[in-house]
C-alpha positions in Angstrom: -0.6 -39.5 -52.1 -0.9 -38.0 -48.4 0.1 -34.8 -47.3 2.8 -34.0 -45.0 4.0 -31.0 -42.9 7.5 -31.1 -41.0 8.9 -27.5 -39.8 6.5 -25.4 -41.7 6.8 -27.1 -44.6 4.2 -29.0 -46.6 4.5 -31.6 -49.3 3.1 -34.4 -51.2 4.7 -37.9 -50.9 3.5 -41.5 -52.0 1.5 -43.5 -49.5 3.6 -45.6 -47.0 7.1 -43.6 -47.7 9.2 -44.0 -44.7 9.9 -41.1 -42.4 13.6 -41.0 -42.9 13.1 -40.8 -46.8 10.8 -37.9 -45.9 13.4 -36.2 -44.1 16.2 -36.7 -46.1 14.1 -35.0 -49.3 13.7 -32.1 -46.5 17.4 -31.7 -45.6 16.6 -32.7 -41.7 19.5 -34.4 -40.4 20.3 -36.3 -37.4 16.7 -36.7 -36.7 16.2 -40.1 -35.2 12.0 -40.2 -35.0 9.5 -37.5 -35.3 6.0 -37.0 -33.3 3.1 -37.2 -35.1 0.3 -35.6 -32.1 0.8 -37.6 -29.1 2.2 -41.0 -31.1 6.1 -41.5 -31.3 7.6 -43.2 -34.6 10.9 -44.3 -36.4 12.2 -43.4 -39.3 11.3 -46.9 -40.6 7.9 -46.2 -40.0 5.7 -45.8 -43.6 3.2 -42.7 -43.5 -0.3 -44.0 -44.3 -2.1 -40.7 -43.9 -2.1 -36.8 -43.9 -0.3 -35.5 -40.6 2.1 -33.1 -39.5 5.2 -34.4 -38.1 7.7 -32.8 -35.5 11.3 -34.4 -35.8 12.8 -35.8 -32.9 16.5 -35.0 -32.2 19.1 -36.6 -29.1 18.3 -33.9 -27.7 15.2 -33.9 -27.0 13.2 -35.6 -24.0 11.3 -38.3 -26.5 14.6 -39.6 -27.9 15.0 -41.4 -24.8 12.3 -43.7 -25.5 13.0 -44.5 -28.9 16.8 -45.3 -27.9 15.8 -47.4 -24.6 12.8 -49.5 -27.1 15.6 -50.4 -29.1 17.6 -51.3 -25.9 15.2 -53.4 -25.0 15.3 -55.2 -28.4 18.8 -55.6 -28.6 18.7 -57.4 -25.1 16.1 -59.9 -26.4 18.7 -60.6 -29.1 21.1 -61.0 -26.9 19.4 -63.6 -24.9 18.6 -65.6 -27.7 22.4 -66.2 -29.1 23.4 -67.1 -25.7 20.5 -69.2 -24.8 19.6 -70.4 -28.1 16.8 -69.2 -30.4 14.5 -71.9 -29.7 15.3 -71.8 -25.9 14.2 -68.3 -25.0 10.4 -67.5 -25.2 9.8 -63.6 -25.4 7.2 -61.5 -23.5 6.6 -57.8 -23.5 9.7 -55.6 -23.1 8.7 -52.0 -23.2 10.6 -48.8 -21.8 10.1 -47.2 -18.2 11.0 -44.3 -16.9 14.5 -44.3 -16.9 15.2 -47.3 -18.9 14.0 -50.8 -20.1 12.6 -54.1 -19.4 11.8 -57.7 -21.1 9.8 -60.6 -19.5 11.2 -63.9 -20.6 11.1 -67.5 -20.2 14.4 -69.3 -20.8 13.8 -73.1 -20.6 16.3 -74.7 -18.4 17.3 -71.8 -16.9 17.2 -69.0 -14.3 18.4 -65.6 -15.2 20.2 -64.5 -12.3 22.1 -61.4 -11.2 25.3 -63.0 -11.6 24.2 -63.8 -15.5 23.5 -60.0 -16.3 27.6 -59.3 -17.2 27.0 -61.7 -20.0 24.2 -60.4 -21.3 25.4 -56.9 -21.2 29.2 -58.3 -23.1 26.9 -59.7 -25.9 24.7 -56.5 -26.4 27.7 -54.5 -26.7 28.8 -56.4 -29.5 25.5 -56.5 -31.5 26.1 -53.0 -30.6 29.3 -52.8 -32.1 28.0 -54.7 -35.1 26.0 -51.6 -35.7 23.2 -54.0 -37.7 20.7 -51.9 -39.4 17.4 -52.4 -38.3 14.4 -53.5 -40.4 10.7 -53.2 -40.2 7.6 -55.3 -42.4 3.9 -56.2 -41.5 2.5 -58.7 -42.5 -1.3 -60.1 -42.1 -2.8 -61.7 -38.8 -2.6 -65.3 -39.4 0.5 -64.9 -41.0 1.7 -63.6 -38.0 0.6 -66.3 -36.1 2.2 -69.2 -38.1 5.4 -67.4 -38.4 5.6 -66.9 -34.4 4.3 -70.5 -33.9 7.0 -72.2 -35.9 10.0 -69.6 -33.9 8.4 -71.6 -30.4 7.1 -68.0 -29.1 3.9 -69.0 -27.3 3.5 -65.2 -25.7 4.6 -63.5 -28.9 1.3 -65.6 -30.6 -0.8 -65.0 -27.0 -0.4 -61.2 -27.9 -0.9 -61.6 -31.6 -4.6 -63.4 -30.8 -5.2 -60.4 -28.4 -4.8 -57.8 -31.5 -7.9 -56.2 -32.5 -8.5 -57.8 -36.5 -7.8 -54.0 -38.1 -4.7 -53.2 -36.3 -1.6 -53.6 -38.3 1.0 -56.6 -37.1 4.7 -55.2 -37.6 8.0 -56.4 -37.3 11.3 -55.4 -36.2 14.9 -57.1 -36.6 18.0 -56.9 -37.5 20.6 -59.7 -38.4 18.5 -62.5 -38.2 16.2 -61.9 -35.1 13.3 -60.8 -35.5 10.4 -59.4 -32.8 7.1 -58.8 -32.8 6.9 -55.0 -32.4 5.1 -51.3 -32.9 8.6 -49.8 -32.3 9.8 -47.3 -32.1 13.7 -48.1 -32.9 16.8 -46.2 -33.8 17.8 -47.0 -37.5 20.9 -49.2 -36.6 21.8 -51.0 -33.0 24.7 -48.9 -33.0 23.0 -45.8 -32.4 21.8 -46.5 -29.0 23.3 -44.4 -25.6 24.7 -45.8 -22.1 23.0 -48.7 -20.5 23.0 -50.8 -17.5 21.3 -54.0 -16.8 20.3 -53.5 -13.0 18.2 -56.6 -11.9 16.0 -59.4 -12.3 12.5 -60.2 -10.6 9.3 -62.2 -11.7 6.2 -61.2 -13.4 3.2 -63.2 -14.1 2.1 -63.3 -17.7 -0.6 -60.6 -18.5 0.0 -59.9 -14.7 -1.9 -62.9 -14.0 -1.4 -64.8 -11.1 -2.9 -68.0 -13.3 -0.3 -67.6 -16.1 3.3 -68.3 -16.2 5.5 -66.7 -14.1 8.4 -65.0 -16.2 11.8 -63.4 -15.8 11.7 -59.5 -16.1 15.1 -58.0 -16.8 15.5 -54.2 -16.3 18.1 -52.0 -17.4 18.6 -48.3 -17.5 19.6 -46.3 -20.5 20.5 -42.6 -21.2 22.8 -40.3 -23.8 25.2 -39.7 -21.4 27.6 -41.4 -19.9 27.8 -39.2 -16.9 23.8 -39.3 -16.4 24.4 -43.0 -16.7 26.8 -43.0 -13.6 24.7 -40.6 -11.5 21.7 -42.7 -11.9 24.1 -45.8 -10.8 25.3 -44.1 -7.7 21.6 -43.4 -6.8 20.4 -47.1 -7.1 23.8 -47.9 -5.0 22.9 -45.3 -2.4 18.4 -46.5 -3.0 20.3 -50.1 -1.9 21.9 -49.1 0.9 19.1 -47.6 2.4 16.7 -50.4 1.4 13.8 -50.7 4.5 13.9 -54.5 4.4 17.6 -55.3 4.8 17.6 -52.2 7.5 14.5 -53.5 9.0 16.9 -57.4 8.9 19.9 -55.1 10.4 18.5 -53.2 13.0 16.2 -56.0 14.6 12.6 -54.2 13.6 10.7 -56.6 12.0 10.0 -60.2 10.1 8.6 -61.2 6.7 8.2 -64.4 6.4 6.5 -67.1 3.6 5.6 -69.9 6.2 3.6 -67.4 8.3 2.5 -65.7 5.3 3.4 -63.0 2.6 3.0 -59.3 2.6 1.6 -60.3 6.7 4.0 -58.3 9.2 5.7 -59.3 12.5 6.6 -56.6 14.9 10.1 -57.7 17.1 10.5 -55.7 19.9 12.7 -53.0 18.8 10.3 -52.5 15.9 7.2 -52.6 18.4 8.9 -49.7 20.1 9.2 -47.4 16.9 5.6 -48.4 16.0 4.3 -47.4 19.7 6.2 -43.9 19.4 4.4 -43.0 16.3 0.7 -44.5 17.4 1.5 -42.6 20.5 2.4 -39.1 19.2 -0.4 -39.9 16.1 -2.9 -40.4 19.1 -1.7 -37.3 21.4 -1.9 -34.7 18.3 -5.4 -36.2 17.0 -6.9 -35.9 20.1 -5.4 -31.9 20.5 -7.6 -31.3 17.3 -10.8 -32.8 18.8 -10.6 -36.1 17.0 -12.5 -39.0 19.0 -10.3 -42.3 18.9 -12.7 -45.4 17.8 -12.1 -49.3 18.1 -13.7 -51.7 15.4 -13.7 -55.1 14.3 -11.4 -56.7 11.9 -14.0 -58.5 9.8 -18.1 -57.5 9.0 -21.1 -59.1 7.9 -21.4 -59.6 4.2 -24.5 -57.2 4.4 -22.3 -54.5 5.5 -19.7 -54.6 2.5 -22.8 -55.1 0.1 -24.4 -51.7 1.2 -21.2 -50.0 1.1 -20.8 -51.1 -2.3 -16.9 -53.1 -1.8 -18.8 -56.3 -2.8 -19.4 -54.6 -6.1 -16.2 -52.6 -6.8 -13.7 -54.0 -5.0 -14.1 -57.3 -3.9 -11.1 -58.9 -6.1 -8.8 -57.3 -3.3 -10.6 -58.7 -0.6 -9.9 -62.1 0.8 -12.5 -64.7 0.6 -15.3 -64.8 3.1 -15.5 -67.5 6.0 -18.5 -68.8 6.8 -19.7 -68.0 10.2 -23.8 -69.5 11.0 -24.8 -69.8 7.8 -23.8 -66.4 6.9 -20.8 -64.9 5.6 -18.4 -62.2 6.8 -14.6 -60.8 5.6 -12.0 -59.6 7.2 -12.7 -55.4 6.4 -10.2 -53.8 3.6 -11.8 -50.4 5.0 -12.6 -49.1 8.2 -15.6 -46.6 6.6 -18.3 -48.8 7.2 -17.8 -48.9 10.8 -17.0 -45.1 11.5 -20.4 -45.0 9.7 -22.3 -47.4 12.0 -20.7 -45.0 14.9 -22.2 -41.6 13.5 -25.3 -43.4 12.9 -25.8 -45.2 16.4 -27.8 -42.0 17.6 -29.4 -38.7 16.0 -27.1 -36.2 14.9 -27.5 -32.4 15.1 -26.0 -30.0 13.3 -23.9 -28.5 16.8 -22.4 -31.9 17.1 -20.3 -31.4 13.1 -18.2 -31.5 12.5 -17.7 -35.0 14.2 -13.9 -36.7 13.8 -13.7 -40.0 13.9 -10.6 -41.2 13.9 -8.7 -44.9 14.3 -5.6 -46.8 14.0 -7.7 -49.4 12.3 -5.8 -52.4 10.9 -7.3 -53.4 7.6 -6.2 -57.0 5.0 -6.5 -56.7 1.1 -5.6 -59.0 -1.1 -2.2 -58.1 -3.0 -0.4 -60.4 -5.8 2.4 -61.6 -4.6 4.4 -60.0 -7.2 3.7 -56.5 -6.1 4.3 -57.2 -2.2 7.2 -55.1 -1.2 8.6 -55.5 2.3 6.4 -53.0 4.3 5.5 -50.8 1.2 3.4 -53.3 -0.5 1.4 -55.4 2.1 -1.7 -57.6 2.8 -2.0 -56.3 6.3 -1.5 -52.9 7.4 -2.6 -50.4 9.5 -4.5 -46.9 8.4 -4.1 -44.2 10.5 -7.7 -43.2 9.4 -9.9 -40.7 10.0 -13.2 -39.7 8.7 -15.0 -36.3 9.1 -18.2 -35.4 8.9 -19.7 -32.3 8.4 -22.1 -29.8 6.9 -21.5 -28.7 3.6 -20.8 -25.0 4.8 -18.2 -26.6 7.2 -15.9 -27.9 4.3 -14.0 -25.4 3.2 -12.3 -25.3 7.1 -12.4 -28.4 7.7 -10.0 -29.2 4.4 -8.1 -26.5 5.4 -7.5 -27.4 8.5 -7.0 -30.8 7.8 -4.5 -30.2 5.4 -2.4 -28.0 8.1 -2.6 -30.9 10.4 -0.9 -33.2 7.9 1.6 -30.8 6.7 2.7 -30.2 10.4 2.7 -33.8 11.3 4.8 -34.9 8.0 7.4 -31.7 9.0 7.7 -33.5 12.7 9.3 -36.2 11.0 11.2 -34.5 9.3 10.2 -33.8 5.7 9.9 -30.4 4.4 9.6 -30.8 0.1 5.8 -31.5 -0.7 4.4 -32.6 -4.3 0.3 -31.9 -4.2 -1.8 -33.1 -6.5 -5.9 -32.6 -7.1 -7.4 -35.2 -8.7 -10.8 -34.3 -10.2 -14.1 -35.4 -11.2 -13.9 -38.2 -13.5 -16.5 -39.9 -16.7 -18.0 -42.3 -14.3 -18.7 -39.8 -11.0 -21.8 -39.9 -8.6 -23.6 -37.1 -6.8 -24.2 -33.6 -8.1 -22.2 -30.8 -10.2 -23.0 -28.5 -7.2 -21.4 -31.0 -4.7 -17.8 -31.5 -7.3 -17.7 -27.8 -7.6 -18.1 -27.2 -3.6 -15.6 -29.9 -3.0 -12.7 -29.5 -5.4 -12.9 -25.7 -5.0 -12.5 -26.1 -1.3 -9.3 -28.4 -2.1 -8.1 -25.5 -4.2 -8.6 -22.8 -1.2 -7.0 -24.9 1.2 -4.0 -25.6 -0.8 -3.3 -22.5 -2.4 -4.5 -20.6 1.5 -1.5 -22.6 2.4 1.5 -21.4 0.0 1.6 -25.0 -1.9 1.6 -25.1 -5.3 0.0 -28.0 -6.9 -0.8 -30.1 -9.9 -4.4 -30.9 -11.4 -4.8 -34.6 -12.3 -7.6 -33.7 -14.4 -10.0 -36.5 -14.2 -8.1 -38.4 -11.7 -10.7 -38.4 -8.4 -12.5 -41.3 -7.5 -16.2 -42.1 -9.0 -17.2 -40.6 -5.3 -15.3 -37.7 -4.7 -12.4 -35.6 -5.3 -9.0 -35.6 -3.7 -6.0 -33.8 -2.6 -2.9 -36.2 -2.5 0.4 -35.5 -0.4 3.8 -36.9 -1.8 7.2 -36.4 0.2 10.4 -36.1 -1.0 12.7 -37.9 0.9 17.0 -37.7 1.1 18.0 -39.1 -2.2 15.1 -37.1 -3.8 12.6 -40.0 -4.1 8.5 -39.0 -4.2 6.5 -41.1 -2.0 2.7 -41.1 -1.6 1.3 -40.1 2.3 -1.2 -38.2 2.9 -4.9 -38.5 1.2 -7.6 -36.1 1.4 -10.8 -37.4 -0.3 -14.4 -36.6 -0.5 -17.2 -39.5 -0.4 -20.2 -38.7 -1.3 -21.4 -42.2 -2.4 -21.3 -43.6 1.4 -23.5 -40.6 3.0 -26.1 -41.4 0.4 -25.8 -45.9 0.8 -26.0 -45.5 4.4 -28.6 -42.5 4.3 -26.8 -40.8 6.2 -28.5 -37.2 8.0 -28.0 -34.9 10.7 -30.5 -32.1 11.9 -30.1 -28.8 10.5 -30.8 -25.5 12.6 -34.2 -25.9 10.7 -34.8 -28.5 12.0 -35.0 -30.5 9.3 -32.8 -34.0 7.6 -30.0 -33.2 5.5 -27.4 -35.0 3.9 -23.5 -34.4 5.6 -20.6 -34.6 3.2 -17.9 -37.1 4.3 -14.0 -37.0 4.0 -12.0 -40.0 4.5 -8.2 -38.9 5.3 -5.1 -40.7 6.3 -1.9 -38.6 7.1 0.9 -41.9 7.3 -1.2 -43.4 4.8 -0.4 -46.9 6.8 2.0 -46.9 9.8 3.4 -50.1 7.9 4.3 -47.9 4.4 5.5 -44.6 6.9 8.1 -46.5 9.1 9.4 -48.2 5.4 9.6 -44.3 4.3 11.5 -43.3 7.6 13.8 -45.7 7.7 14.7 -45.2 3.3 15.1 -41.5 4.3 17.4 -41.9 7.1 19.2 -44.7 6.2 18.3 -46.4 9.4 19.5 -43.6 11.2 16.1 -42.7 12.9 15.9 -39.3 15.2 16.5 -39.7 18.5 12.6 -39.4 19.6 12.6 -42.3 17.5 15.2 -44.4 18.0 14.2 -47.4 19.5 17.6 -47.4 21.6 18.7 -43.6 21.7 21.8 -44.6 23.8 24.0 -48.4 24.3 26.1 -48.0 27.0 29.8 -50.1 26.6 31.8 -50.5 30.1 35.2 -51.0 28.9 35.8 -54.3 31.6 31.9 -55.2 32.1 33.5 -57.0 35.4 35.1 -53.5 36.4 32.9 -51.1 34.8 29.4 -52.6 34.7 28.2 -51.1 38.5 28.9 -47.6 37.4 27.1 -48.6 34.3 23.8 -50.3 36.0 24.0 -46.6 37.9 23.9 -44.4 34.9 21.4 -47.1 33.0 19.0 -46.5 36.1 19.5 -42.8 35.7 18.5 -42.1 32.2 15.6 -44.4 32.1 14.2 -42.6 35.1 14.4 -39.9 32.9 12.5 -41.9 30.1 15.4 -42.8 28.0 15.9 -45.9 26.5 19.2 -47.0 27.1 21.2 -50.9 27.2 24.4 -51.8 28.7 26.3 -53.9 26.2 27.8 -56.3 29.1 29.2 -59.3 26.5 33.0 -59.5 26.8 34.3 -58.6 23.3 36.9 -56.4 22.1 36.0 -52.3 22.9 36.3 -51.3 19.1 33.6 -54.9 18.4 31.4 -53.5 20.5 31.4 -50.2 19.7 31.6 -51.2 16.0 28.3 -53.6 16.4 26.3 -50.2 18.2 27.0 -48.8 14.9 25.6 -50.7 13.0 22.7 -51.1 15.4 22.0 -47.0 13.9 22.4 -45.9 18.0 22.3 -42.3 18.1 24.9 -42.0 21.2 27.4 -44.2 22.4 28.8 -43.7 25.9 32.0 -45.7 26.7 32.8 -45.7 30.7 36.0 -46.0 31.9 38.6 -45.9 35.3 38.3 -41.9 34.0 34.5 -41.9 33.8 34.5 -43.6 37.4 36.4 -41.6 39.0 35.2 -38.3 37.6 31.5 -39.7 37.9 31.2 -38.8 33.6 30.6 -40.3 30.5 32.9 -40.3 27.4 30.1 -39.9 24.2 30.1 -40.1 21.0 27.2 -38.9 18.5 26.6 -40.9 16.0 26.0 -37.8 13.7 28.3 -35.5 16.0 30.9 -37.8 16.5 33.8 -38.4 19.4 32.0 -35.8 22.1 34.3 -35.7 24.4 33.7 -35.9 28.1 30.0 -34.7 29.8 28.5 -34.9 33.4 25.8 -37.1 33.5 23.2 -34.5 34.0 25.1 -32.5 31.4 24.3 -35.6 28.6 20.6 -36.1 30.0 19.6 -32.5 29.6 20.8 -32.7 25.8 19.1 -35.9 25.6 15.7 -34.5 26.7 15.6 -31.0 25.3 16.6 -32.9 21.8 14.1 -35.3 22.1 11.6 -32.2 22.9 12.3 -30.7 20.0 12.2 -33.6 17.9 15.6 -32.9 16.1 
């Protein structure tokens, strides 16, 4: 017998009696799982020991992952009646955060978007079908027979990977049957809304020497309405997708034959990245930041002492040999700023000493997470590394947080997420040092009206960190800014600086980016403004049309001249198309003001504008338009 407590009420039941028979004899109803500590079960599952139970209801925040598992399982059914049983090899299909996914391998065929409507019209009638599930274990080698003789090669992979104590269980329901912890709703026709949303790859185990599979996902909730919310969003995420604006608006290039996850800058795209190196560069060096060059690769020796050889040397690329010794391209630039400090003796009036660099830096990515300019094997930091004494670091975080805050609001975002992430099992360096360094990330956030989470545990084996997330226009979270604490390379690198005692002492070290990489930031922008960049950074802020380029182009060469005088940039759109083409095609471009010239405009020496936020503008002198132009662009609106 074990003993169980649901609701404040205790009682004895035979070993391995299901939940739902437990909560039947109790009188709970519409329960469709219960929580026993952190672990979420069905009502198929058996109770094996004393625990106390909390039942899970729709309403309730875990139901959504019980209902999605089963989601999941039902589209793994699916897939086998359409493609046949012995056709379709499963993989993993757990639940995500707003839905589900499974990795398949369908021989002879590529799941494709255009296949998804099928899938979904044969999960809504096992749906309809309303099958009760069913659940068994059964012993190891058992497990594996049965699973070799259904053709599921990954299903027996994961079976051999199961530690020899750990109980093998089973799930089904009219004839299919999964390999599966659960847990599941009681009958397939107690699941919510779903969607099947996409397809992509994923490499067996997430390794690039495996297999590569099909991953389905799909999103699930109660409620209809939710459901059609959550749609909308994905339509509006697509429309504002970085890579097919970065294809539209002539930015930038991807491509396999010169290499994945590398990046190619076109000339419009050049110009965007130039405005933010230049304004990046400007407002570091206001805050007494010294701008550094270094190399692109370093001696082996160099990324042994800093210890990447030893802890992250699977994301660097392989070494080339160069006079019988070897070198790799850097994945950091914090060996170098290191070299710099130490290139002469420091004293304490000299801290402390920022170093900071646009320093472009390769790491080695699997191809299945590379994501347009989110997910690269190139990229550019905007890093910066300050050193310091330890009685320094409380201003120095502070201030170095304010700096990234203000930089972030220039472009626009004003909703932060911060998170600390403290000292984790593994970390170096002393108790005194964590305390110094974390409670200085506490001052400097809270000194600065943000509230905050504690990732207890989360910081780096060598120091704390303060992490800045942005939300952008749809109400997505993406990861910026870093603040982090090192105190592993001061003490590799022996590190010192005289103190007013004249005496060697350790300085504490802070590595901080603000973009994060300019590669990630400009994907960010361009997501949070649909395209429809600011004018500072507009790479065209205004496309002039003539309406007869023959008639009308002089007067438009004339007011060209005129606003790039004034440091606009400006293009004539000369081809000889219909007006409403051209002006159509500048809208697409993302322009921020189109001005159409005329006989009128001539004649009156004006322009006829239109905004592409404000709309039809009306009629403006020419130094009327410039001096909006420039006190806009001032401003940074």
């Amino acid at each position: 017998m074990v003993k169980v407590k649901v609701e404040g009420k205790e009682l004895e039941v035979e070993k391995g009696t299901r939940l739902g028979e437990i909560f039947e004899n109790l009188g709970i109803e519409k329960a469709i799982g219960g929580k026993a500590g952190q672990r979420i079960i069905d009502l198929l599952t058996p109770i094996e020991e004393d625990m106390e139970i909390v039942p899970i209801f729709k309403d309730d925040p875990e139901s959504l992952e019980i209902m999605r598992h089963t989601l999941s399982h039902i589209m793994a059914h699916a897939l086998k009646e359409i493609y046949g049983y012995d056709k379709v090899h499963l993989g993993i299909g757990p639940t995500t955060e707003e839905g589900f996914y499974y990795d398949v391998e369908v021989e002879g065929h590529t799941i494709s978007s255009e296949d998804l409507p099928k899938i979904e019209e044969k999960m809504r009638e096992i749906i309809k079908n309303n099958y009760p599930l069913f659940r068994k274990t059964i012993e190891r080698e058992e497990a594996i027979k049965l699973f070799s003789q259904m053709k599921e090669k990954y299903k027996v992979d994961i079976i051999e990977r199961i530690d020899l104590e750990e109980t093998i269980s089973l799930y089904g329901q009219d004839g299919f049957v999964d390999l599966c912890k659960g847990p599941h709703v009681p009958s397939t026709g107690m699941v919510g809304e779903f969607k099947l949303t996409h397809v992509a790859g994923a490499y067996w185990m997430g390794d690039s020497s495996k297999p590569m599979l099909q991953r389905i996902y799909g999103i699930a909730f109660w409620d209809k309405k939710e459901l059609e919310e959550r749609l909308r969003f994905y339509e509006e995420a697509k429309k504002r997708d970085h890579r097919r604006l970065g294809k539209e608006l002539e930015l930038f290039l991807i491509e396999d034959e010169i290499g994945a996850g590398l990046v190619i800058w076109l000339p419009k795209g050049a110009i965007l990245r130039r405005l933010l190196e230049d304004y990046w560069k400007e407002e570091h060096i206001k805050r007494g930041y010294q701008l550094v060059y270094t190399p692109h690769v370093g001696n082996a020796k160099l990324w042994q002492i800093s210890g990447h050889l030893e802890y992250y040397k699977p994301n660097m690329f392989s070494p080339m040999q160069i006079e019988e010794e070897e070198y790799f391209v850097k994945p950091m630039n914090c060996p170098f700023h290191v070299a710099i400090y130490k290139s002469k003796v420091r004293i304490y009036k000299e801290l402390p000493l920022k170093l900071a660099e646009l320093g472009t830096v390769y790491r080695y990515e699997m191809s299945g997470v590379l994501h347009g300019l989110m997910r690269v094997r190139g990229f550019t930091q905007d890093d910066a590394h300050i050193i310091c004494m330890p009685e320094q670091v409380e201003e120095v975080i502070e201030e170095t947080l304010a700096f990234a805050i203000n930089m972030l609001k220039d472009f626009g975002f004003e909703d932060f997420k911060v998170y600390i992430s403290t000292r984790p099992a593994d970390a170096i360096g002393s108790t005194e040092q964590w305390e110094l360094a974390e409670g200085s990330l506490k001052k400097a956030v809270e000194k600065l009206g943000l509230s905050y989470e504690i990732d207890e545990g989360g910081g780096a084996f060598y120091g704390p960190k303060i992490d800045i997330k942005i939300r952008d226009a749809i109400g997505r979270l993406w990861q910026c800014s870093t603040i982090q604490f090192d105190f592993n390379l001061p003490e590799r690198f022996n590190m010192e600086y005289v103190g007013p005692d004249n005496r060697r002492h350790r300085p504490y070290m802070i590595h901080r980016a603000i973009f994060g990489s300019i590669e990630r930031f400009i994907g960010v922008l361009l997501e949070h403004y649909a395209g429809l960049l600011p004018l500072w950074l507009s790479p065209v802020q205004v496309k002039i049309i003539p309406i007869s380029p023959e008639k009308h182009g002089s007067y438009a060469k004339q007011i060209e001249t005129k606003l790039k005088q004034e440091g606009i940039r400006v293009e004539i759109y000369l081809r000889d198309e219909r007006l409403n083409a051209r002006i159509r095609d500048a809208e697409l471009q993302k322009i921020p003001y189109i001005v159409v010239l005329g006989d009128k405009e001539v004649e009156s020496n004006s322009l006829s504008v239109r905004g592409k936020r404000e709309g039809n503008m009306g009629s403006m002198s020419v130094e009327g338009f410039i001096s909006m132009l420039l006190e806009k662009i001032k401003n940074k609106e």
